[in-house]
VOTOR-74456 format. One record per residue (C-alpha): residue number from 1; x, y, z; residue in one letter. Coordinates in nm, 3 decimals, m for minus. Layout:
N
nr,east,north,up,rest
NUM,X,Y,Z,A
...
end
This chain:
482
nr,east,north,up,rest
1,6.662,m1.157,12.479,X
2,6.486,m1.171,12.843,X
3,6.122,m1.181,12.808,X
4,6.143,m0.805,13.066,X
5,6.344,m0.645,12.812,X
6,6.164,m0.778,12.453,X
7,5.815,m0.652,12.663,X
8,6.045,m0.273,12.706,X
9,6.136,m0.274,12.342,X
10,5.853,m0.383,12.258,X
11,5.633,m0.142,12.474,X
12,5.892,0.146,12.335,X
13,5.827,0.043,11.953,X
14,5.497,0.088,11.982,X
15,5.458,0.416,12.154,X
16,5.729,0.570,11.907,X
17,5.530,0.406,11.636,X
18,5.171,0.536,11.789,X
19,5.351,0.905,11.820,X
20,5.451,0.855,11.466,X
21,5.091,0.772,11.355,X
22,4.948,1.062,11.554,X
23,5.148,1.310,11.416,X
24,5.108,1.161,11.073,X
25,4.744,1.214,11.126,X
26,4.746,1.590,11.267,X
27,4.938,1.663,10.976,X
28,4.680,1.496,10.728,X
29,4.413,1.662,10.881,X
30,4.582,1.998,10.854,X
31,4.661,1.950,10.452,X
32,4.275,1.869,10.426,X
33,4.178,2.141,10.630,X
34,4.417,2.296,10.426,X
35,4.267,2.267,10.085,X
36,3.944,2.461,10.130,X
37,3.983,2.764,10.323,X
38,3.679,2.910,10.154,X
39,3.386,2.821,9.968,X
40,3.218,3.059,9.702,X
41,2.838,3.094,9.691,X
42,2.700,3.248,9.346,X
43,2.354,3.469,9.395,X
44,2.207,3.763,9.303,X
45,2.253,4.099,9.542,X
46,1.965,4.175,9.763,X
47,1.827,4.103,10.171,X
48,1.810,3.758,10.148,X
49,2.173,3.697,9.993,X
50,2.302,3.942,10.242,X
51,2.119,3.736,10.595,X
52,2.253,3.420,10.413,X
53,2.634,3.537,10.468,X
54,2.589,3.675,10.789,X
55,2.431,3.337,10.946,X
56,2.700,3.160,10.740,X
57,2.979,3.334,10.975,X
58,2.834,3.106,11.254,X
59,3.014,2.815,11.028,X
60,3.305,2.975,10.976,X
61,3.405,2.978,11.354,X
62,3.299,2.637,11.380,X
63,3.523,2.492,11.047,X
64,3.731,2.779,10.972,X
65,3.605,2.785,10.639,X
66,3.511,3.111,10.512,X
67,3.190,3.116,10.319,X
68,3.237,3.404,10.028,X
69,2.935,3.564,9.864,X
70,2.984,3.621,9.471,X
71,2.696,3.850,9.400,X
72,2.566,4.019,9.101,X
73,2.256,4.196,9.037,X
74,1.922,4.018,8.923,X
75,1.866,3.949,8.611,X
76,2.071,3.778,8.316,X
77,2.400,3.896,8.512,X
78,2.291,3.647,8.716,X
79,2.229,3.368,8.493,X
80,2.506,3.403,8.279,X
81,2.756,3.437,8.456,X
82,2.626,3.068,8.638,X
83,2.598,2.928,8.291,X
84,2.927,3.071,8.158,X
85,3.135,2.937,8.447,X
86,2.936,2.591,8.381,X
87,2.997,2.596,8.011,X
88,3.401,2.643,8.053,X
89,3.394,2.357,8.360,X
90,3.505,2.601,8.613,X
91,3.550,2.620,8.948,X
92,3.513,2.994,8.989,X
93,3.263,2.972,9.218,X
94,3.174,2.596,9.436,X
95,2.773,2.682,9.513,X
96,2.548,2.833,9.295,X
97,2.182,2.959,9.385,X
98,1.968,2.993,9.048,X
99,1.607,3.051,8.940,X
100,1.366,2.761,9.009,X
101,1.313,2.737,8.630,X
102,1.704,2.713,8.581,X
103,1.783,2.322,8.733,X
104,1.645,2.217,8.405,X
105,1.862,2.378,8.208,X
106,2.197,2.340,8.444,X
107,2.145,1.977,8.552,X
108,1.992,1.881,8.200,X
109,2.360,1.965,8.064,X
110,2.519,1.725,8.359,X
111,2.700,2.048,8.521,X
112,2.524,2.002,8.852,X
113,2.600,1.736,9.157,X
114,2.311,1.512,9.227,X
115,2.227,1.531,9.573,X
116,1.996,1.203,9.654,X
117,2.236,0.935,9.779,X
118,2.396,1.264,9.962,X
119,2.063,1.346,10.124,X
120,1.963,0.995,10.216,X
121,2.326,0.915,10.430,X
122,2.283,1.248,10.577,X
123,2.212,1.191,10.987,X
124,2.167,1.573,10.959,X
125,1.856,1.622,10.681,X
126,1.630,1.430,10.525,X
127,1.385,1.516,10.240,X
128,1.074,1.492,10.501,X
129,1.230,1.856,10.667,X
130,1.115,2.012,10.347,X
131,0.793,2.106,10.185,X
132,0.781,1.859,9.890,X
133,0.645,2.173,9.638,X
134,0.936,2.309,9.718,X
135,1.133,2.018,9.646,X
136,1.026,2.002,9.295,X
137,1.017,2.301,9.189,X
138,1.352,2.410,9.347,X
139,1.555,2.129,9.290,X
140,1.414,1.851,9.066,X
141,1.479,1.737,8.713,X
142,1.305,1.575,8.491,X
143,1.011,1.661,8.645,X
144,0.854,1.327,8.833,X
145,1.201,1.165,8.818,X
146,1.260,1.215,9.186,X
147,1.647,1.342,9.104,X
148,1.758,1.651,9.329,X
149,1.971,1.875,9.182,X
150,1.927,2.155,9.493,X
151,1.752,2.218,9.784,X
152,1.571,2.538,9.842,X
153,1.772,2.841,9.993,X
154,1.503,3.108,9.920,X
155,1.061,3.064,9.847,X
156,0.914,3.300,9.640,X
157,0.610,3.425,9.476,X
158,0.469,3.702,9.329,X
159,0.207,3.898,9.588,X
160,0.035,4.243,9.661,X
161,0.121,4.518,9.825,X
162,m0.141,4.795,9.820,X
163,m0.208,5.118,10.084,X
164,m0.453,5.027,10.363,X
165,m0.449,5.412,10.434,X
166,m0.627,5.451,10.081,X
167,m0.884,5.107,10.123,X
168,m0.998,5.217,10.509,X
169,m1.033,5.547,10.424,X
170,m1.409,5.630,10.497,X
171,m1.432,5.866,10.230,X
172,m1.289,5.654,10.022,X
173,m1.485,5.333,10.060,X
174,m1.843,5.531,10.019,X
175,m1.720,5.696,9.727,X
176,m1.558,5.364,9.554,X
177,m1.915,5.171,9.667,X
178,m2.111,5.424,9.483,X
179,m1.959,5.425,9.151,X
180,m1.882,4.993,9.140,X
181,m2.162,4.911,9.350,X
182,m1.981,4.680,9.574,X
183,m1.750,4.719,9.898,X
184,m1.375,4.845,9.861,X
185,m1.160,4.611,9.990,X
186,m0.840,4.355,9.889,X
187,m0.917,4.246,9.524,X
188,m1.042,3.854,9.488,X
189,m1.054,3.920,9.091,X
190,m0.859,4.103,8.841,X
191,m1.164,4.242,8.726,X
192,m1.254,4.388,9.100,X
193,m0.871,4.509,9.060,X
194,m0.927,4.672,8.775,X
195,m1.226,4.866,8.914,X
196,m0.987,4.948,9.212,X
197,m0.712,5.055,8.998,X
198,m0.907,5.304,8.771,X
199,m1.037,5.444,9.092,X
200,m0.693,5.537,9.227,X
201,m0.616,5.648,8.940,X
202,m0.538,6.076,8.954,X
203,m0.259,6.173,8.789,X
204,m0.329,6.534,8.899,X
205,m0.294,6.416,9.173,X
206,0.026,6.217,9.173,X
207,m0.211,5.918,9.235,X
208,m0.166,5.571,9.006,X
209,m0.378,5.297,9.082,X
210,m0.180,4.977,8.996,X
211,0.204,4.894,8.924,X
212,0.339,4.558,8.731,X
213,0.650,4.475,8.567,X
214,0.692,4.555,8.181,X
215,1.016,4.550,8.113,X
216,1.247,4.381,7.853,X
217,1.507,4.240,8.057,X
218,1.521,3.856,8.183,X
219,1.185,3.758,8.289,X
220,1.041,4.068,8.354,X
221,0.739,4.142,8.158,X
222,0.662,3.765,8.146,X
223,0.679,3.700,8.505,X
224,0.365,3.898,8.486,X
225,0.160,3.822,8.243,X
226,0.182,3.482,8.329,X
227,m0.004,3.520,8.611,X
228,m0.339,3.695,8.428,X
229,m0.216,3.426,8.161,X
230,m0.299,3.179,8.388,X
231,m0.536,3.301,8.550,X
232,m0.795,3.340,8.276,X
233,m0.758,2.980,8.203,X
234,m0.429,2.999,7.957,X
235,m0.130,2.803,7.927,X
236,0.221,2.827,7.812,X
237,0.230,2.447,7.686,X
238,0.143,2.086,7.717,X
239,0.464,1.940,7.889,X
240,0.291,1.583,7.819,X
241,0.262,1.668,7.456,X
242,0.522,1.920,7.375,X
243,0.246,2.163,7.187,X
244,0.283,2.512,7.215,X
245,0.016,2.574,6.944,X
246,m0.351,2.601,7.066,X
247,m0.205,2.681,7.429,X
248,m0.009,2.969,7.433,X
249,m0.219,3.164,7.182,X
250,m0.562,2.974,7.329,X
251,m0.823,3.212,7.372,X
252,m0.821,3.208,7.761,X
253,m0.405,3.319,7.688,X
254,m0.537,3.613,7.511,X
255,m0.762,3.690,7.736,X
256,m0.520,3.718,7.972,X
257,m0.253,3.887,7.797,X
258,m0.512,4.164,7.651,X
259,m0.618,4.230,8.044,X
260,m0.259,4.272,8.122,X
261,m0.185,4.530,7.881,X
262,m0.543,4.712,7.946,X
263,m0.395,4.717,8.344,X
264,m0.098,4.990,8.238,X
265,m0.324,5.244,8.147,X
266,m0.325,5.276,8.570,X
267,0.030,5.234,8.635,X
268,0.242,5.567,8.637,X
269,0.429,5.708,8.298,X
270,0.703,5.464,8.191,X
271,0.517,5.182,8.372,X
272,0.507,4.930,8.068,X
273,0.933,4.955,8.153,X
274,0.933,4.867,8.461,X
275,1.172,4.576,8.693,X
276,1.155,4.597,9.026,X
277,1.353,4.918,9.144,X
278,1.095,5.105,8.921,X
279,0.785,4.958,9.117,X
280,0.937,4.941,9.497,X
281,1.046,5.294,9.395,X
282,0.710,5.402,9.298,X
283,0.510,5.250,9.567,X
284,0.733,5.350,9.836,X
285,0.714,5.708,9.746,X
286,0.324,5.711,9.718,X
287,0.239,5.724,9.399,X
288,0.092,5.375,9.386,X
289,m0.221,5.207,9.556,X
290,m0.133,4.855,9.449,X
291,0.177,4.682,9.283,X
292,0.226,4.290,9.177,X
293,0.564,4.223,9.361,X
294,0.750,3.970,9.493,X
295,0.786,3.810,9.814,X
296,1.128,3.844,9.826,X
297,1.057,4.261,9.857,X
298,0.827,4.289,10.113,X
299,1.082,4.336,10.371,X
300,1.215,4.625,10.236,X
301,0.837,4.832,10.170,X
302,0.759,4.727,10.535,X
303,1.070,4.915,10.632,X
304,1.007,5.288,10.774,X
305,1.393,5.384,10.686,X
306,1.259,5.308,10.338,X
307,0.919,5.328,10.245,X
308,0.765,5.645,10.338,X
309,0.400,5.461,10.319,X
310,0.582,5.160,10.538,X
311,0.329,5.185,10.810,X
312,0.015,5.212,10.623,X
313,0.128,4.919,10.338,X
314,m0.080,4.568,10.354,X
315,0.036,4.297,10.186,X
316,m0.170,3.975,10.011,X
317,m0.192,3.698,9.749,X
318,m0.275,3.819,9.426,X
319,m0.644,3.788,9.300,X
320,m0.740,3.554,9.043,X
321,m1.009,3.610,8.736,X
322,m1.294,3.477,8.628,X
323,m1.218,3.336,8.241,X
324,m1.485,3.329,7.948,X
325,m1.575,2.984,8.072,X
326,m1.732,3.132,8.410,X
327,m1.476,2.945,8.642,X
328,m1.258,3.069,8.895,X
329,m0.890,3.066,8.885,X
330,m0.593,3.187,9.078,X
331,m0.230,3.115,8.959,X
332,0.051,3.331,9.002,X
333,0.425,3.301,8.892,X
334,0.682,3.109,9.111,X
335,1.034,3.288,9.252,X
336,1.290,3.168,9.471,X
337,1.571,2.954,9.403,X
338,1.778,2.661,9.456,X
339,2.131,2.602,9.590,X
340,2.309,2.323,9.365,X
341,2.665,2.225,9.402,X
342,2.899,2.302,9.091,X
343,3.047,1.945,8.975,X
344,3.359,2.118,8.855,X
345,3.432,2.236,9.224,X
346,3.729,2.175,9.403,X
347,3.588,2.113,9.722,X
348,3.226,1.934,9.635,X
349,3.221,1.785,9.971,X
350,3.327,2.072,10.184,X
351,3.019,2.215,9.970,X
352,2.787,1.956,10.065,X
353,2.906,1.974,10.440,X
354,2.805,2.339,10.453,X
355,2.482,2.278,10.254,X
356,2.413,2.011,10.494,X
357,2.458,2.231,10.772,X
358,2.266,2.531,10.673,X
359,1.950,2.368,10.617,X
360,1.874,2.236,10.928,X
361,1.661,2.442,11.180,X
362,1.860,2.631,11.364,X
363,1.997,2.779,11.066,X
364,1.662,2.772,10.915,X
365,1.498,2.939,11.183,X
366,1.734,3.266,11.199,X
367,1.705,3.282,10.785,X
368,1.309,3.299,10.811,X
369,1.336,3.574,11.045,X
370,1.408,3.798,10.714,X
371,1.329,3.534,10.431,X
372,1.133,3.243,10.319,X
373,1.251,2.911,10.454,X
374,1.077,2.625,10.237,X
375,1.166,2.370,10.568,X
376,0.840,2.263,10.734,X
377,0.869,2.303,11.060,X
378,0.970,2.676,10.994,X
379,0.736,2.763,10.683,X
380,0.421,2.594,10.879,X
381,0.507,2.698,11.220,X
382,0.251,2.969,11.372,X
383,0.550,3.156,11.576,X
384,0.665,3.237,11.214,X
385,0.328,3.338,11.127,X
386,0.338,3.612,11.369,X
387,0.690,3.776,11.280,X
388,0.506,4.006,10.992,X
389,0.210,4.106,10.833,X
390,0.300,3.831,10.515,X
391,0.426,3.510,10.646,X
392,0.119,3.331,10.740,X
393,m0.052,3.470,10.385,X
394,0.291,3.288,10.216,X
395,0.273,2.951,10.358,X
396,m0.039,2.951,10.184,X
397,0.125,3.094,9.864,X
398,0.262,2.829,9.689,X
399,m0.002,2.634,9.615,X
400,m0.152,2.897,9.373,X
401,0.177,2.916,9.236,X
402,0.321,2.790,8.823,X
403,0.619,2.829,8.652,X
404,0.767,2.860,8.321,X
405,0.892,2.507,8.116,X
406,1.111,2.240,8.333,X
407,1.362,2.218,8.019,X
408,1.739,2.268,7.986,X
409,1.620,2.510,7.671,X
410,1.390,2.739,7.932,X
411,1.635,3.007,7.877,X
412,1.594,3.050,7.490,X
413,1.215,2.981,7.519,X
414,1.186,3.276,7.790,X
415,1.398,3.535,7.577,X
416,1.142,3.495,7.229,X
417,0.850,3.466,7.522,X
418,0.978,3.806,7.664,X
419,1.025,3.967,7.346,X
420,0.646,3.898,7.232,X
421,0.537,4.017,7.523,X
422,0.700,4.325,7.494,X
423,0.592,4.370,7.135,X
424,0.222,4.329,7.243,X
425,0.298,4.593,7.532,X
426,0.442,4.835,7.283,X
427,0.175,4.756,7.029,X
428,0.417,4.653,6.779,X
429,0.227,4.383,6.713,X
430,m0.129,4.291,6.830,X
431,m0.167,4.014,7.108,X
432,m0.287,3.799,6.836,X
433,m0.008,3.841,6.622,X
434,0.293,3.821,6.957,X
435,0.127,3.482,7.065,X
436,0.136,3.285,6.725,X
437,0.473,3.388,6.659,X
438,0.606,3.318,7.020,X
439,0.410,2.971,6.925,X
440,0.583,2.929,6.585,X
441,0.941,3.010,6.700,X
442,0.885,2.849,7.055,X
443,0.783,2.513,6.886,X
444,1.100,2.547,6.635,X
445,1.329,2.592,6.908,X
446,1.205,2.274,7.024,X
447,1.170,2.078,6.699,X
448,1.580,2.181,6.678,X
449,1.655,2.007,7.007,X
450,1.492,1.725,6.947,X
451,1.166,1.726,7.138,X
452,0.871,1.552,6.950,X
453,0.564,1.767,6.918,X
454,0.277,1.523,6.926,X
455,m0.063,1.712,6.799,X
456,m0.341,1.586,7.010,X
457,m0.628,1.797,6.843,X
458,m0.685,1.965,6.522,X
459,m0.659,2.309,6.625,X
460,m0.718,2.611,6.392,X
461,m0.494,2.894,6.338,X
462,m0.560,3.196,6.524,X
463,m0.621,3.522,6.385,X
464,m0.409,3.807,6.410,X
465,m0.607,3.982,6.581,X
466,m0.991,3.925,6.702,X
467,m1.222,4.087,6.910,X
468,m1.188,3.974,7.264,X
469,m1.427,4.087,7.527,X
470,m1.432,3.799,7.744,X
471,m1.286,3.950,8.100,X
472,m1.327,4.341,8.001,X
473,m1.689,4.404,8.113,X
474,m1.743,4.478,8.544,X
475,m1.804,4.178,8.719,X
476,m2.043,4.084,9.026,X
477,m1.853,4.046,9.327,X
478,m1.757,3.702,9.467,X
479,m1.567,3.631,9.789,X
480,m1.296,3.393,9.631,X
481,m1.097,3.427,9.884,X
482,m1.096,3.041,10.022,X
end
């Protein structure tokens, strides 16, 4: 063959061979594009869930891939319908969002993808975009390991709302400085909230001074106490140790706890029930001066369409309390979630991809606009501070906050908490008695799944029930606010 005509056939070969491989390729592109038409994103119902899909259309024009919302209400819906899919290795659903307190449990049991090696390829995100609080509580397990199981989709905390129309009120103020003997104003202490509370207090008039949750379901009533709990120098445990006994039912706990319960006598009738829709409900209707709520609300009681006390609401970190050893403390219980990526998923990279993309700023930036953003250069960025009356208090927020027990059992340890707690409230048994049994059944739970309890101190039993006044009589005023 002439060297003209080999170079023709040759020339020809290829481009029918180069058409070939094109084609080829379109066509494997298409059959991947193919395979995930849609990814589904497990939450609970509510504003932030609902601005999450609505920014998420921006992805689906760009990749075609829908991004479907599976949402159920808050609460153990939530939660176990999560751990239910998990349990059966399903792919019902590809992302899920869960409690900050929930990684424990859902990457302890290896149902979770582990994100590090994903994170540090990424050309997109790195760990430095986010707050590193929020990185452990959100999305790490064990704790101190350094293993991310999720990055944060939504910060949280429990805060304040309470009437400025009631605190400015001239009348008001002269009367509440006459009886206390101090100014009106935000409480620094539970004790100067208590004052405030009994104040507001009129139920001839339709008037309650304070509103906190109560109730039985999920975390409810505990998400509460915790934070007087705290507060008053309590703990729920030793992590380090494993003990449960001498922490939960220390002194400073019962402190706490009592002061809790001694707070409903100035929420409304039915208050030691209450979730959330019983307390927004209240306080948007007037009937409250101050409520314990979370973040995550705010929005909503800021709203006019809503809240019929929208325009006269104020909203601030919770106070602390002053505990029988004369010190200072503020703590107050962690919310917000994660976003993990199920491991029995069909399409764990298509999940990544889109988890990858909304957590940069852009994305970032529209989210904080209605919720809390736990990326840096959002959550300490004073343009955000100036979008409502709470963002600028939040970014200071989490470093007051705690949370419940980093372990894959938190979920049986939080239902005996919650049920103590709720005894107590309903005086079935005396705070005394709830603590040492939540200790004694707590501390079995975690004998049966293995955990060594190591005693560090000899610590006697606890009576049933004792006389506790630490906390209970009026306090001088101190500016604790720094």
């Amino acid at each position: 063959m002439r060297k003209s005509g080999f170079k023709k056939w040759a020339g020809f070969t290829l481009t029918v061979f180069g058409i070939i491989v094109f084609m080829f390729s379109v066509s494997v592109m298409k059959a991947q594009a193919g395979k995930c038409k849609q990814l589904v994103v497990i939450w609970n119902a509510g504003t932030c869930p609902t601005a999450f899909l609505n920014i998420a259309k921006e992805y689906t024009k760009k990749t075609g891939i829908a991004i479907k919302g599976a949402f159920v209400p808050y609460g153990p819906q939530w939660h176990d319908k999560i751990a239910s899919e998990f349990a059966a290795h399903g792919s019902g659903f590809d992302i899920a969002v869960w409690d900050s307190q929930s990684v424990a449990e859902f990457a302890g049991a290896g149902h979770c993808v582990l994100l590090n090696d994903r994170i540090k390829k990424s050309k997109l995100i790195s760990l430095k975009d986010f707050d590193p609080t929020a990185l452990v509580r959100y999305g790490e397990y064990p704790d101190g390991s350094g293993k991310i199981w999720a990055l944060p989709i939504n910060q949280d905390a429990l805060g304040l709302m309470y009437r400025k129309d009631l605190f400015e009120n001239p009348k008001e103020k002269a009367a509440f400085k006459k009886k206390y003997g101090y100014e009106l104003k935000v409480p620094d202490t539970y004790q100067q909230a208590r004052d405030i509370a009994e104040f507001f207090t009129r139920p001839k008039e339709g008037l309650y001074g304070w509103a906190q949750y109560g109730g039985r379901e999920y975390d409810f009533a505990t998400s509460s106490s915790n934070c007087f709990l705290w507060s008053f120098g309590g703990e729920l445990w030793n992590p380090k140790t494993h003990e449960i006994k001498g922490y939960l039912n220390s002194l400073a706990s019962i402190d706490g706890i009592k002061f809790y319960l001694d707070m409903f006598k100035y929420c409304p009738p039915g208050g030691t029930n209450w979730g959330f829709d019983e307390i927004n409900s209240a306080f948007q209707q007037g009937k409250v001066a101050m409520a314990m709520q979370w973040y995550f609300f705010f929005g909503s009681n800021a709203d006019p369409k809503v809240s019929k006390v929208a325009k006269v609401t104020g909203f601030a970190n919770l106070p602390g309390a002053i505990g029988r050893d004369g010190k200072f403390r503020r703590q107050f219980s962690l919310g917000g979630q994660g976003m993990g990526i199920n491991k029995y998923s069909k399409h764990v990279e298509e999940a990544w991809k889109f988890i990858e993309w909304w957590e940069q700023r852009p994305q970032q930036w529209k989210y904080a606009q209605t919720c809390q953003s736990a990326r840096n250069d959002v959550l300490h960025n004073p343009e955000w501070y100036k979008l409502n009356a709470w963002n600028k208090q939040f970014s200071k927020a989490m470093q007051y906050t705690n949370d419940y027990w980093h372990l894959p059992e938190y979920i049986i340890l939080l239902d005996i908490m919650q049920e103590e707690i709720t005894n107590a409230i309903s005086k079935k048994k005396t705070v005394e008695q709830a603590l040492n049994d939540c200790v004694r059944r707590q501390e079995r739970e975690l004998k049966r799944a293995g955990y060594k309890i190591t005693r560090t101190k000899n610590i006697p039993e606890v009576p049933d029930q004792i006389v506790s006044p630490c906390g209970m009589d009026k306090v001088t005023p101190i500016d604790y606010s720094k």
